[in-house]
TIGU-650851 format. One record per residue (C-alpha): residue number from 1; x, y, z; residue in one letter. Coordinates in Angstrom, 2 decimals. Example, Ala and Ser with C-alpha at 12.3 -4.5 7.8 and 13.67 -1.06 7.14 Angstrom:
2
<pt marmar="1" xx="12.30" yy="-4.50" zz="7.80" voke="A"/>
<pt marmar="2" xx="13.67" yy="-1.06" zz="7.14" voke="S"/>
END
This chain:
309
<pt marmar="1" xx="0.00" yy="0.00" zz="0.00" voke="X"/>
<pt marmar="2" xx="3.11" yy="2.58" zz="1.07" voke="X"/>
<pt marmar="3" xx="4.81" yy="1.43" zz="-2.36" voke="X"/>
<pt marmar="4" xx="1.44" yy="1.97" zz="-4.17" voke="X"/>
<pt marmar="5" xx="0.88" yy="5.65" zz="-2.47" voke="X"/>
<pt marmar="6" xx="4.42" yy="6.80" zz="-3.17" voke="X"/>
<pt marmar="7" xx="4.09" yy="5.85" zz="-6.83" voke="X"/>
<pt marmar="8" xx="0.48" yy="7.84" zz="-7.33" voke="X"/>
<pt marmar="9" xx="2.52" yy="10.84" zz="-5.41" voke="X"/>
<pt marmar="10" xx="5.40" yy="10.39" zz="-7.73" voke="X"/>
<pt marmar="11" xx="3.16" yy="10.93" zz="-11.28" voke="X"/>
<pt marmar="12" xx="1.55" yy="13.57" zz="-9.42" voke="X"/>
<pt marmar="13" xx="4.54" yy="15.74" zz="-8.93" voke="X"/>
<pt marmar="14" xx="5.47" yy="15.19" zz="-12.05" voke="X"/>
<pt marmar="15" xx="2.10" yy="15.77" zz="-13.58" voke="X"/>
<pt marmar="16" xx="1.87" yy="19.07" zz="-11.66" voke="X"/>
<pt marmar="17" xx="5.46" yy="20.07" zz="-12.92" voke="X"/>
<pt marmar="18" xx="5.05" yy="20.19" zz="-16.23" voke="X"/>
<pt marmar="19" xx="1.46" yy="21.95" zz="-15.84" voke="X"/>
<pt marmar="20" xx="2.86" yy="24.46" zz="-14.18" voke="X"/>
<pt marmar="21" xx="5.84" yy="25.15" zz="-16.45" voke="X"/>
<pt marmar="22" xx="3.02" yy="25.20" zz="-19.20" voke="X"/>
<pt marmar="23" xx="0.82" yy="28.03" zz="-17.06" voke="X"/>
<pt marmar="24" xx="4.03" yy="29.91" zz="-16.21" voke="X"/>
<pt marmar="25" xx="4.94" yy="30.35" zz="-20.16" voke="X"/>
<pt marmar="26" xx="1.53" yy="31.32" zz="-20.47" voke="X"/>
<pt marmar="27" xx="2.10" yy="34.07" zz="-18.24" voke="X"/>
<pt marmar="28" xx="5.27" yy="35.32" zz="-20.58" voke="X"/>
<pt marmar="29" xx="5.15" yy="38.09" zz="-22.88" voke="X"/>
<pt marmar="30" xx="7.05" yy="35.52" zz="-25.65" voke="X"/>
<pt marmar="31" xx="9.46" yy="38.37" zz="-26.78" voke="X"/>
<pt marmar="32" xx="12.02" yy="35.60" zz="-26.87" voke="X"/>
<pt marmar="33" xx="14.41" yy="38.34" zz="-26.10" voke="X"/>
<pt marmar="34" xx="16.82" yy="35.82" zz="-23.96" voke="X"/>
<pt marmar="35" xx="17.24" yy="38.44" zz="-21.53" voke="X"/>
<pt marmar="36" xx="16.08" yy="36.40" zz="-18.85" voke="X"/>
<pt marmar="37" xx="19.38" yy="34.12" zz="-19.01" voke="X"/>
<pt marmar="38" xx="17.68" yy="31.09" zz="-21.10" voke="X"/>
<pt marmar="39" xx="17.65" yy="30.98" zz="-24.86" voke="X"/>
<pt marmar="40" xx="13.27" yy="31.18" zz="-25.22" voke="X"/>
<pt marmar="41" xx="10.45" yy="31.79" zz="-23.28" voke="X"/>
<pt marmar="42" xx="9.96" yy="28.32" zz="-22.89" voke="X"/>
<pt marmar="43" xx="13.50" yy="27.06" zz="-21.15" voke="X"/>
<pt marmar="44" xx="12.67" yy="30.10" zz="-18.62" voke="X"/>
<pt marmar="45" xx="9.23" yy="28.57" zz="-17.43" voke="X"/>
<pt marmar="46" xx="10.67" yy="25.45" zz="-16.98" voke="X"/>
<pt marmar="47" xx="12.77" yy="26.61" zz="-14.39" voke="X"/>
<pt marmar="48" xx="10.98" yy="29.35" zz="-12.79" voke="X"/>
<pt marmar="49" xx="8.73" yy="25.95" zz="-12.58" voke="X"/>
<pt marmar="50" xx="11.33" yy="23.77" zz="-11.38" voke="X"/>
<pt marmar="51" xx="12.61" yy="26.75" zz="-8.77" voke="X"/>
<pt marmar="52" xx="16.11" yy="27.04" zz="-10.85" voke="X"/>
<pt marmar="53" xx="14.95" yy="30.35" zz="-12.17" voke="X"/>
<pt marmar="54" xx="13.62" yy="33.80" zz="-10.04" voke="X"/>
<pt marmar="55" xx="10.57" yy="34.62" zz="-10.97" voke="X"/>
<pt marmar="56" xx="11.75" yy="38.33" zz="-11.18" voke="X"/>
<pt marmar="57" xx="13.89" yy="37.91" zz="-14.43" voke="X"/>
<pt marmar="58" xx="11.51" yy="38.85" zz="-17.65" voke="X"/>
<pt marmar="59" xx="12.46" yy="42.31" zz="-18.31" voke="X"/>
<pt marmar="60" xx="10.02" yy="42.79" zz="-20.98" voke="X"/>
<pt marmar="61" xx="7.13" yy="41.40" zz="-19.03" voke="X"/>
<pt marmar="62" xx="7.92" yy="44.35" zz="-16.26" voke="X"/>
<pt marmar="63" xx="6.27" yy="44.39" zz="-13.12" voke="X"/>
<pt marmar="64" xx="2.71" yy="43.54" zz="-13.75" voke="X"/>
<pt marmar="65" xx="4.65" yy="40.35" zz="-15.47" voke="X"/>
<pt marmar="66" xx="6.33" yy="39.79" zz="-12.23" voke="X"/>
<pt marmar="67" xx="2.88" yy="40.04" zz="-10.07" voke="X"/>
<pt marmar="68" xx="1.26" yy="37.90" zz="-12.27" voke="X"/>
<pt marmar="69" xx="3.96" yy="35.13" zz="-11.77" voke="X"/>
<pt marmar="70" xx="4.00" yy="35.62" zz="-7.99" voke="X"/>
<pt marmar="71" xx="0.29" yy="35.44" zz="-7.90" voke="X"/>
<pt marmar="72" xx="0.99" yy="31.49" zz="-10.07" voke="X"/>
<pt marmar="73" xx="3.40" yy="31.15" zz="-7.45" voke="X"/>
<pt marmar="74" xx="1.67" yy="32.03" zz="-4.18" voke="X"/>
<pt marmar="75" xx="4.53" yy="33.72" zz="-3.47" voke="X"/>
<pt marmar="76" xx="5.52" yy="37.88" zz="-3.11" voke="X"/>
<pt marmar="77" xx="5.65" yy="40.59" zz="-5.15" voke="X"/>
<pt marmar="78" xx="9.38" yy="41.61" zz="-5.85" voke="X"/>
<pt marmar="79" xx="11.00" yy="43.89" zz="-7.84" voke="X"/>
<pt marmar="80" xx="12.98" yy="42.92" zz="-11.28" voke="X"/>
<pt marmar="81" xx="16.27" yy="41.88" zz="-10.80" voke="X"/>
<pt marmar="82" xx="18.47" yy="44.98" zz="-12.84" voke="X"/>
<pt marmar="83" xx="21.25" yy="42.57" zz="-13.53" voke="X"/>
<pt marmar="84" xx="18.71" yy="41.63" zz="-16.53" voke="X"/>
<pt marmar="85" xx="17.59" yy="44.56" zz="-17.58" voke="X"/>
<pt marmar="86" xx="14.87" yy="47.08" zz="-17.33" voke="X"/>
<pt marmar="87" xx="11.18" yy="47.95" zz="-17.55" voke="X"/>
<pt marmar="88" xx="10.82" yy="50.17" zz="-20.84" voke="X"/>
<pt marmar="89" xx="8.82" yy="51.28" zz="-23.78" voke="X"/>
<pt marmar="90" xx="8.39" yy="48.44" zz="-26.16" voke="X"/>
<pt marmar="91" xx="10.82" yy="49.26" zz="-29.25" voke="X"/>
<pt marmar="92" xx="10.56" yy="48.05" zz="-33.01" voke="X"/>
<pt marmar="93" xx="14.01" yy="46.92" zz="-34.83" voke="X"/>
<pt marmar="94" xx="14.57" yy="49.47" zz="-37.80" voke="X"/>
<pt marmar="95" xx="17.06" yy="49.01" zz="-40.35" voke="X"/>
<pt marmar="96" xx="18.32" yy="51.85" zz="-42.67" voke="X"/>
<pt marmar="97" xx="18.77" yy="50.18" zz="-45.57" voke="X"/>
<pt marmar="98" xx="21.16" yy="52.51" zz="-46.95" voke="X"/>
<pt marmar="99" xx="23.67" yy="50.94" zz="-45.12" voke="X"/>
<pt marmar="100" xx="22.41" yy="47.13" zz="-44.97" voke="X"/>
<pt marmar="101" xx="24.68" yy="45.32" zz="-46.88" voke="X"/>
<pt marmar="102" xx="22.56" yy="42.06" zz="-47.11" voke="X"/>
<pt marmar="103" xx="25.22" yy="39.68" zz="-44.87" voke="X"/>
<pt marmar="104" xx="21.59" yy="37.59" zz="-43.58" voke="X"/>
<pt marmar="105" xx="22.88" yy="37.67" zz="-39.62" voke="X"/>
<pt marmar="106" xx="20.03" yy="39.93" zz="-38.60" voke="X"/>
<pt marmar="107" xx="17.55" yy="37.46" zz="-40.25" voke="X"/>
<pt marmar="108" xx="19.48" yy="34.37" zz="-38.57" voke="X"/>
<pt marmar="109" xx="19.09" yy="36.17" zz="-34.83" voke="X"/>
<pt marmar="110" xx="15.75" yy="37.17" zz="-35.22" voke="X"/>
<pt marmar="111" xx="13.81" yy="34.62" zz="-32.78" voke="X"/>
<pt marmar="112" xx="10.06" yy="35.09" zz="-34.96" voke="X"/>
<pt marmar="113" xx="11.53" yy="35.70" zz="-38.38" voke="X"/>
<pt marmar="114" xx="10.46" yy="39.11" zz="-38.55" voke="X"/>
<pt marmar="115" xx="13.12" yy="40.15" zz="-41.09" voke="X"/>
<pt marmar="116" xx="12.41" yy="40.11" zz="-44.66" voke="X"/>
<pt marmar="117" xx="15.80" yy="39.63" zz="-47.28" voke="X"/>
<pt marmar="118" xx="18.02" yy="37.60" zz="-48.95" voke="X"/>
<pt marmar="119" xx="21.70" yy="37.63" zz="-49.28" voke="X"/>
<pt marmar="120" xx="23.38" yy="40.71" zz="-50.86" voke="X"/>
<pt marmar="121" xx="20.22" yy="42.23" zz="-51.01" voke="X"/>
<pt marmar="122" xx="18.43" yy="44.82" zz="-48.93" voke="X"/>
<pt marmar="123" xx="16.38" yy="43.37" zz="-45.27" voke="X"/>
<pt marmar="124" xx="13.47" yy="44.87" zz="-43.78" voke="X"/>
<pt marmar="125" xx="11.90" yy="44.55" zz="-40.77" voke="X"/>
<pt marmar="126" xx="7.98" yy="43.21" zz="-40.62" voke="X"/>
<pt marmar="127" xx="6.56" yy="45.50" zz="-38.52" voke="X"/>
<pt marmar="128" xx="3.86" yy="43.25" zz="-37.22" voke="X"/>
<pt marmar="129" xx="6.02" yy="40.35" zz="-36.46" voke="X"/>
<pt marmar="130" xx="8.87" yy="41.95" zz="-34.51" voke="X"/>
<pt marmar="131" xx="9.21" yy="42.17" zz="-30.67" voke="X"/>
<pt marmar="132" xx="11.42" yy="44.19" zz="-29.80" voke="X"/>
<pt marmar="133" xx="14.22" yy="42.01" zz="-28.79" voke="X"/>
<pt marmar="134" xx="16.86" yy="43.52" zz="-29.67" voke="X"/>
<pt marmar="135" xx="18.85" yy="39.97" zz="-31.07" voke="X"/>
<pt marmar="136" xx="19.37" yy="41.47" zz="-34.17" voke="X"/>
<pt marmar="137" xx="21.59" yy="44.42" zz="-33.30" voke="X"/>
<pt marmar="138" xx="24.65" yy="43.07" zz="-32.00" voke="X"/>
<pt marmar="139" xx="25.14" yy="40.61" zz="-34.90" voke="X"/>
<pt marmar="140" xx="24.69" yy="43.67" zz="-37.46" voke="X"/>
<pt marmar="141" xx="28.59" yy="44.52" zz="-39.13" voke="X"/>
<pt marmar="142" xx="27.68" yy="47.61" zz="-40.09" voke="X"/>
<pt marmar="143" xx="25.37" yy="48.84" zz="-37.10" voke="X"/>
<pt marmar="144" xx="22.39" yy="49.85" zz="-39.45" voke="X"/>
<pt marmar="145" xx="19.91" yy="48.44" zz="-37.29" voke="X"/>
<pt marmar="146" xx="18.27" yy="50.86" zz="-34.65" voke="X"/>
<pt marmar="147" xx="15.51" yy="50.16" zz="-32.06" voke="X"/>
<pt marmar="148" xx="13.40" yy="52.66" zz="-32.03" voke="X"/>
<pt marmar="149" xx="10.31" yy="53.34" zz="-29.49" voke="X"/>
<pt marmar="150" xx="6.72" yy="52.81" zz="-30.42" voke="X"/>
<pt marmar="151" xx="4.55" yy="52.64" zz="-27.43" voke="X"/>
<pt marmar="152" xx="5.01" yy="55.62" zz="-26.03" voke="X"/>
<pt marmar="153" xx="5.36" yy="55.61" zz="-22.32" voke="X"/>
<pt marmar="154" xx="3.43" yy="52.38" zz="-21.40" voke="X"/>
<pt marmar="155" xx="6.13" yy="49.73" zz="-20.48" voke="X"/>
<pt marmar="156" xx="5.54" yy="46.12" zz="-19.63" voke="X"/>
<pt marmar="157" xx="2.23" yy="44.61" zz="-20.62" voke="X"/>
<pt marmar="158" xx="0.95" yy="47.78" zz="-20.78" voke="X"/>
<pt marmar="159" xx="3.12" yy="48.24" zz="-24.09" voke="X"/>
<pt marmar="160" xx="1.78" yy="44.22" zz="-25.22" voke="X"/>
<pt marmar="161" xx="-1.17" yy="42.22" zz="-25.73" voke="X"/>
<pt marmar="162" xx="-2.07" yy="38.75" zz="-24.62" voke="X"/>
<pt marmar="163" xx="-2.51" yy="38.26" zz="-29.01" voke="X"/>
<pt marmar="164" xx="1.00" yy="39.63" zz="-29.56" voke="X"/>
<pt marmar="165" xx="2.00" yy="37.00" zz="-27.08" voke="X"/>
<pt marmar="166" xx="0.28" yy="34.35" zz="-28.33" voke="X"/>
<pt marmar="167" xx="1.47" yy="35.06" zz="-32.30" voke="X"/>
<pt marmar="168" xx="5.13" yy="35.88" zz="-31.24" voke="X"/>
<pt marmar="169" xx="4.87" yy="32.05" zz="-29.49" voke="X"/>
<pt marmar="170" xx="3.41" yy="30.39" zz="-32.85" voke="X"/>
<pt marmar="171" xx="6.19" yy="32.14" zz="-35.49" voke="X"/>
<pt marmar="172" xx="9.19" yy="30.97" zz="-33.06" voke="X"/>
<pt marmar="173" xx="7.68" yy="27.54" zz="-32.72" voke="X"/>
<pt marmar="174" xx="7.28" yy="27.58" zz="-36.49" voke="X"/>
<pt marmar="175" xx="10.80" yy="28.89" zz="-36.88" voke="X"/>
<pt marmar="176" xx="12.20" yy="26.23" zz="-34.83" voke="X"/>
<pt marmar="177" xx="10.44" yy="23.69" zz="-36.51" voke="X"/>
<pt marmar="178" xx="11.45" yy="24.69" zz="-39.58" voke="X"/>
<pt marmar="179" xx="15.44" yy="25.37" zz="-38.27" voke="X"/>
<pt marmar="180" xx="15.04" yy="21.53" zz="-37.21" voke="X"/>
<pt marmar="181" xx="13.63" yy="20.26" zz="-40.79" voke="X"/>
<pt marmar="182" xx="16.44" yy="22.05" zz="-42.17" voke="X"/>
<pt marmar="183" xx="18.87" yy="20.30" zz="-39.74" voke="X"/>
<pt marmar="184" xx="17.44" yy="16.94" zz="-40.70" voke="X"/>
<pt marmar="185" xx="17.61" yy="17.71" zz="-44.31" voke="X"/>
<pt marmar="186" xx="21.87" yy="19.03" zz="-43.77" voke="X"/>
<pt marmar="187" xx="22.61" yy="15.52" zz="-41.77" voke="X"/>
<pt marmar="188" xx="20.54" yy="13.31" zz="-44.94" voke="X"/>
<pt marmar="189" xx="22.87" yy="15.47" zz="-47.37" voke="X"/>
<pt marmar="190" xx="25.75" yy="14.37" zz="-45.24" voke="X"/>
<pt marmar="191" xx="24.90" yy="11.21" zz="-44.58" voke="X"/>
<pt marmar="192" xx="24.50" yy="10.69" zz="-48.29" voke="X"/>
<pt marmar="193" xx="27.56" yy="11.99" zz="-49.59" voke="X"/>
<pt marmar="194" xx="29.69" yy="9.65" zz="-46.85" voke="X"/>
<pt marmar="195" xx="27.98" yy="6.67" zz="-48.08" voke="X"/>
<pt marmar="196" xx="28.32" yy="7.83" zz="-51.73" voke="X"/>
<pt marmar="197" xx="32.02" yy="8.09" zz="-50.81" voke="X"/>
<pt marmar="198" xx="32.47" yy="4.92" zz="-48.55" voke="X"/>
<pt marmar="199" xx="30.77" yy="2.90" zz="-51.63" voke="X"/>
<pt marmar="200" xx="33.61" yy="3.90" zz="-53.93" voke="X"/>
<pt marmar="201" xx="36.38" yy="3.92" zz="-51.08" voke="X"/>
<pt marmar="202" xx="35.23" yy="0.03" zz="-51.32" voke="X"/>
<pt marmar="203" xx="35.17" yy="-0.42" zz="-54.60" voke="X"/>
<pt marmar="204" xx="38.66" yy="1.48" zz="-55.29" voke="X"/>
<pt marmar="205" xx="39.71" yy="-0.72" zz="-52.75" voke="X"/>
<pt marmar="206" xx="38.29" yy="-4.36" zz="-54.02" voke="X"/>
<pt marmar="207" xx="40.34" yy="-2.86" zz="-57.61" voke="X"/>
<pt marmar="208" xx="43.63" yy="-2.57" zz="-55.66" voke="X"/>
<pt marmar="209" xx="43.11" yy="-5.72" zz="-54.32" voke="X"/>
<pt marmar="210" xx="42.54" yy="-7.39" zz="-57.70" voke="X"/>
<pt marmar="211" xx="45.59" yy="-5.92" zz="-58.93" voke="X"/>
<pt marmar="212" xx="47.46" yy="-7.00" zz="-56.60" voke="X"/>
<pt marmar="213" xx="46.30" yy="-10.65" zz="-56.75" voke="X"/>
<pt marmar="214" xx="49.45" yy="-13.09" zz="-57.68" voke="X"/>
<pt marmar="215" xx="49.12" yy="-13.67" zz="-61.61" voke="X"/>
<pt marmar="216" xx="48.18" yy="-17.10" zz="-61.34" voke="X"/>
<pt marmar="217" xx="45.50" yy="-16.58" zz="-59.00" voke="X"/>
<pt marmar="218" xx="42.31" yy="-17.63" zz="-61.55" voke="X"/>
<pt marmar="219" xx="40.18" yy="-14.93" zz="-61.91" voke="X"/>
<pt marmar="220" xx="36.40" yy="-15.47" zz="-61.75" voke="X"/>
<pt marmar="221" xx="34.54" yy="-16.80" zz="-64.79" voke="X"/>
<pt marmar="222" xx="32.60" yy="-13.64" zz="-65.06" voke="X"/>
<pt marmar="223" xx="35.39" yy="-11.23" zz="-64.88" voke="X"/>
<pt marmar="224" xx="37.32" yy="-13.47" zz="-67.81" voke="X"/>
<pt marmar="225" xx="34.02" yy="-14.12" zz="-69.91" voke="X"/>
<pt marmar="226" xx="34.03" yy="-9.87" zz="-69.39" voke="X"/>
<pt marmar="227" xx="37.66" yy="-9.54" zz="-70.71" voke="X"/>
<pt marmar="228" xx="36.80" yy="-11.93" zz="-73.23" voke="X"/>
<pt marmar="229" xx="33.87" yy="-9.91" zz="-74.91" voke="X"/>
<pt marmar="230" xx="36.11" yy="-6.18" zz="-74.28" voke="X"/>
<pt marmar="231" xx="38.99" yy="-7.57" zz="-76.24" voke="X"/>
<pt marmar="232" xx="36.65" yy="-9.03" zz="-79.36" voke="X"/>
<pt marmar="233" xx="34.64" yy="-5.92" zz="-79.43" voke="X"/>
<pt marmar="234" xx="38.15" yy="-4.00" zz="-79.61" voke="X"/>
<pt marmar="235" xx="39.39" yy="-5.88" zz="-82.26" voke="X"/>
<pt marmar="236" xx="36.18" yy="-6.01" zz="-84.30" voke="X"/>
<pt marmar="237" xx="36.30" yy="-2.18" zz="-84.22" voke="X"/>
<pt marmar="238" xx="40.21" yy="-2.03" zz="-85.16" voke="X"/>
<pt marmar="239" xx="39.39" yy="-4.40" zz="-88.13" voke="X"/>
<pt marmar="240" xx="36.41" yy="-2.28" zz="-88.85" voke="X"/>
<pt marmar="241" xx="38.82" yy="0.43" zz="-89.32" voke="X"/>
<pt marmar="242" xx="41.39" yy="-1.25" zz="-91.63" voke="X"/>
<pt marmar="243" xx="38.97" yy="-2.30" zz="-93.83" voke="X"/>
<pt marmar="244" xx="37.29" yy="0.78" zz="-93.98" voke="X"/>
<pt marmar="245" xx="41.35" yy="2.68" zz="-94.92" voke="X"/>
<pt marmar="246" xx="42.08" yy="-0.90" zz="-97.09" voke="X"/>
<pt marmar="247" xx="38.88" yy="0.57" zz="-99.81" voke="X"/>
<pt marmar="248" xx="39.50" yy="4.20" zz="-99.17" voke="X"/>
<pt marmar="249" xx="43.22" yy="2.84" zz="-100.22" voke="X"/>
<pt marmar="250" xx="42.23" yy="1.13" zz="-102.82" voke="X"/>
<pt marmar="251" xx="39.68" yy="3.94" zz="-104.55" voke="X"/>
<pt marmar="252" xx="42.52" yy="6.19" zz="-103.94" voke="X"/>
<pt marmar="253" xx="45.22" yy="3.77" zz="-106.44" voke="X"/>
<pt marmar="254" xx="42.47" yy="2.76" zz="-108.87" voke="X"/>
<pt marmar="255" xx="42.29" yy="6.76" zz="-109.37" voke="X"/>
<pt marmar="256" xx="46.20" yy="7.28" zz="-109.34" voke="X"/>
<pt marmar="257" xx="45.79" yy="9.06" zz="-106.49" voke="X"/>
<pt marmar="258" xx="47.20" yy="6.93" zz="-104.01" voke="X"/>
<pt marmar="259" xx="50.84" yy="7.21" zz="-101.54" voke="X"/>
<pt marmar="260" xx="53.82" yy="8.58" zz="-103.86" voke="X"/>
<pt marmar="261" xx="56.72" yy="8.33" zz="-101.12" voke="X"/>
<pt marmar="262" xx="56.21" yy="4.69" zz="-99.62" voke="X"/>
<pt marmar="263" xx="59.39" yy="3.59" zz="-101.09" voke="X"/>
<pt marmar="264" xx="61.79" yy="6.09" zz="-99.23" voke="X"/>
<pt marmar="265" xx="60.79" yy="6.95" zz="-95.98" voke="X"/>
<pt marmar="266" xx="62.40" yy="7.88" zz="-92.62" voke="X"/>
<pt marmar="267" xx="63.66" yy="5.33" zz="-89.79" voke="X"/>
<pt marmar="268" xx="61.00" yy="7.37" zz="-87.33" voke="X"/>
<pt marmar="269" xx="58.45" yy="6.67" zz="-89.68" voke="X"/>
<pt marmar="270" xx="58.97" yy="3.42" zz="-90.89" voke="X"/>
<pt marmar="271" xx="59.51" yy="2.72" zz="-87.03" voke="X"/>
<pt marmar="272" xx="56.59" yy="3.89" zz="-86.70" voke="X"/>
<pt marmar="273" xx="55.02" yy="1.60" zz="-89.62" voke="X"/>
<pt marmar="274" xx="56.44" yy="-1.90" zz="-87.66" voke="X"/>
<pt marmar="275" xx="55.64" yy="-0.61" zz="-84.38" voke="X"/>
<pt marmar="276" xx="52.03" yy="-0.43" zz="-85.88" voke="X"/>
<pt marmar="277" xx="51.69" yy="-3.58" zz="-87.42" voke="X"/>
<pt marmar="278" xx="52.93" yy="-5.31" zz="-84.17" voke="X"/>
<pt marmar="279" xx="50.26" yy="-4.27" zz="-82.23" voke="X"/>
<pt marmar="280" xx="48.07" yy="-5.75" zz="-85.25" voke="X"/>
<pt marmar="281" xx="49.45" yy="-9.06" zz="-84.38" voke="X"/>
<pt marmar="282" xx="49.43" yy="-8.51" zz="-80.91" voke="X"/>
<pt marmar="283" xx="45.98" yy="-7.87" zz="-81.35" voke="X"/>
<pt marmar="284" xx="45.14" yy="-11.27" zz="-83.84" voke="X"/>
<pt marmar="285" xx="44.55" yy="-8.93" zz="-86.46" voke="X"/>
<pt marmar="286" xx="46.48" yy="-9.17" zz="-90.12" voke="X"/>
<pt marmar="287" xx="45.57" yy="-7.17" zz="-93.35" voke="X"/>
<pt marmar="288" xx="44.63" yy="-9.32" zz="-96.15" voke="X"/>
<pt marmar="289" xx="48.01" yy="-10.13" zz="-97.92" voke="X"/>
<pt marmar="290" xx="47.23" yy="-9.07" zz="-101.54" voke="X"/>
<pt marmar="291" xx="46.15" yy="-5.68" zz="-99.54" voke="X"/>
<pt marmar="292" xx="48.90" yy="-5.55" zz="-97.20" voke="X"/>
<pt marmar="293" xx="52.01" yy="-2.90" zz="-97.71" voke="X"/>
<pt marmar="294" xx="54.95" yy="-4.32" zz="-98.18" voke="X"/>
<pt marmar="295" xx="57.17" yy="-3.12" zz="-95.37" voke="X"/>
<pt marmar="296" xx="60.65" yy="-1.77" zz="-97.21" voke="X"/>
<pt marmar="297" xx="62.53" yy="-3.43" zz="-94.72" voke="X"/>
<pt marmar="298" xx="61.60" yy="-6.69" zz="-96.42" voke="X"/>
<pt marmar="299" xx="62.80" yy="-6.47" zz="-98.86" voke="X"/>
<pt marmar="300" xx="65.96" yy="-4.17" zz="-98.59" voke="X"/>
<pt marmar="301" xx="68.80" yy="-4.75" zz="-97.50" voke="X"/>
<pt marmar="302" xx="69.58" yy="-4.52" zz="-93.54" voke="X"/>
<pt marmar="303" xx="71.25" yy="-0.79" zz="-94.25" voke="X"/>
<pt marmar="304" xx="70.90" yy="2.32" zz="-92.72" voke="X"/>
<pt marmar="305" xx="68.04" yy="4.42" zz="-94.31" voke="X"/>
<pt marmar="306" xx="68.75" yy="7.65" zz="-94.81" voke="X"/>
<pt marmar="307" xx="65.70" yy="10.27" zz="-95.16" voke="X"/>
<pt marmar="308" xx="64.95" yy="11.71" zz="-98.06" voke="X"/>
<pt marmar="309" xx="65.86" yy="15.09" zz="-98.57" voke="X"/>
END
C-alpha cells in the first residue's frame, strides 16, 4: 500500500510540474528576447517551474509580469532583478537600408523571423512580427539596425497584448520547426555523400586488391568471360577500321591518287610503320596479304636508311 501511495505521489509531482511550467509560459510576454538568461520563453518557465529560475527575471514582461507570476506562485511581489535589464517602452528593430549590406545575420538572430531579405540584397523589418528584442543588433557589421520606441510611455504589458504573445509564441515555434527540418535535411545530405564516398572507397579498394592478386590466382569466370567480350569488341572495331582505310586505299590507287613516297621513308616513320603492325598481331589482327604494304625493310637490304631530302 506505502509502495502503491508513493508511486500515485510520484506521477503527481510530475504531472503538476510540467502543468505548471506550461501556465508559467503562459504568463510570458514571448518576446524571446533571452534576456532572462535562457535561450526562449519556454526554457525560462521550466525553471521558474522547477525553482532554478527567479521569478523576477523577464524584463520585458515588467512588473505587472512579475505580479502575475507571484500570484501562479503564491509567493511575493518583488522587484525585477536589474542585472537583466529594465522595464521600458516596447521598441521596433529598424534598419536603414542605406547601409544594410545584405550579410543575412540579422535574419538568422531574429527569434520570430520578422526580417524580410536575402543575401546581398536589402532586409526589412515586418513591422507586425517583430518584438522588440533587440537579437538582431549586435550581430549587425555595419550597425544599421536601430531600435526605435513605439509605445510611447506604457512599459511592460501595458506596451503588449495577450494576441501579440500568443502570435510571437506560434512564429518561433514555427521557426524552430522549420530550423530543425532544415537540420534533418543538412545531416541526410551528409549522410549521403559519406555513403556515396564509402561505396567507392570500397570499390577502389576491391580494384587494388585485384591488382594485386598473384598472376596465377584464376580470376572469376565472369570477370574473364568480361575480358573476353572487351577484347573481341576491340578488335572487331580495329578491323572495322582497316577495312574501312584498305577501300578508301584502294579507290585512292584505282584513281592514281594513291601514296607517292612509300618507297623512301624515314627510320622514325617506318619505325613507326612496324611498331604499328605489331600491335596488329598482338591484337590477332592481319591485313589481307594481296592488300597488305609491303614493309621496305623486307625487302631491302639490312642498311641504314637515310631520309629523303
Amino acid at each position: 500500500m506505502a509502495s502503491a501511495l508513493s508511486a500515485s505521489l510520484t506521477v503527481v509531482t510530475v504531472t503538476d510540474s510540467i502543468t505548471l511550467a506550461d501556465r508559467v509560459e503562459d504568463l510570458l510576454p514571448q518576446t524571446q528576447c533571452t534576456k532572462c538568461g535562457y535561450a526562449a520563453c519556454r526554457p525560462y518557465a521550466e525553471a521558474v517551474a522547477v525553482g532554478t529560475a527567479n521569478y523576477n527575471q523577464c524584463p520585458p514582461g515588467g512588473s505587472e509580469g512579475v505580479a502575475r507570476l507571484a500570484a501562479l506562485l503564491g509567493k511575493p511581489v518583488i522587484p525585477l532583478n536589474p542585472a537583466n535589464g529594465v522595464e521600458r517602452p516596447r521598441p521596433l528593430a529598424v534598419i536603414d537600408e542605406s547601409l544594410c549590406i545584405g550579410c543575412t545575420l540579422c535574419m538568422q538572430a531574429c527569434p520570430v523571423d520578422a526580417i524580410l531579405g536575402a543575401p546581398k540584397q536589402m532586409h526589412t523589418v515586418i513591422e507586425a512580427l517583430c518584438t522588440g528584442c533587440d537579437l538582431c543588433v549586435a550581430p549587425c557589421p555595419v550597425d544599421c539596425i536601430a531600435m526605435v520606441p513605439v509605445t510611447g510611455a506604457a512599459t511592460g504589458w501595458d506596451a503588449w497584448t495577450e494576441a501579440q504573445a500568443r502570435a510571437a509564441r506560434e512564429h518561433h515555434d514555427q521557426r524552430e520547426a522549420r530550423l530543425a527540418r532544415e537540420r534533418d535535411a543538412a545531416e541526410a545530405r551528409v549522410a549521403a555523400r559519406r555513403a556515396a564516398s564509402s561505396t567507392a572507397s570500397e570499390a577502389a579498394t576491391a580494384v587494388s586488391a585485384a591488382s594485386a592478386a598473384p598472376a596465377d590466382t584464376p580470376a572469376p569466370a565472369a570477370t574473364v568471360a568480361a575480358a573476353d567480350d572487351a577484347d573481341a569488341r576491340k578488335r572487331a572495331i580495329i578491323q572495322a577500321a582497316l577495312e574501312r582505310a584498305r577501300q578508301k586505299k584502294a579507290e585512292l590507287a584505282a584513281k592514281g591518287a594513291g601514296p607517292q613516297n612509300t618507297e623512301r621513308v624515314s627510320a622514325d616513320v617506318q619505325a613507326q610503320i612496324d611498331a604499328a603492325q605489331a600491335r596488329r598481331r598482338r591484337l590477332g589482327i592481319e591485313e589481307n596479304a594481296e592488300s597488305a604494304p609491303t614493309s621496305p625493310a623486307a625487302d631491302a637490304p639490312a642498311t641504314p636508311r637515310v631520309p629523303k631530302p
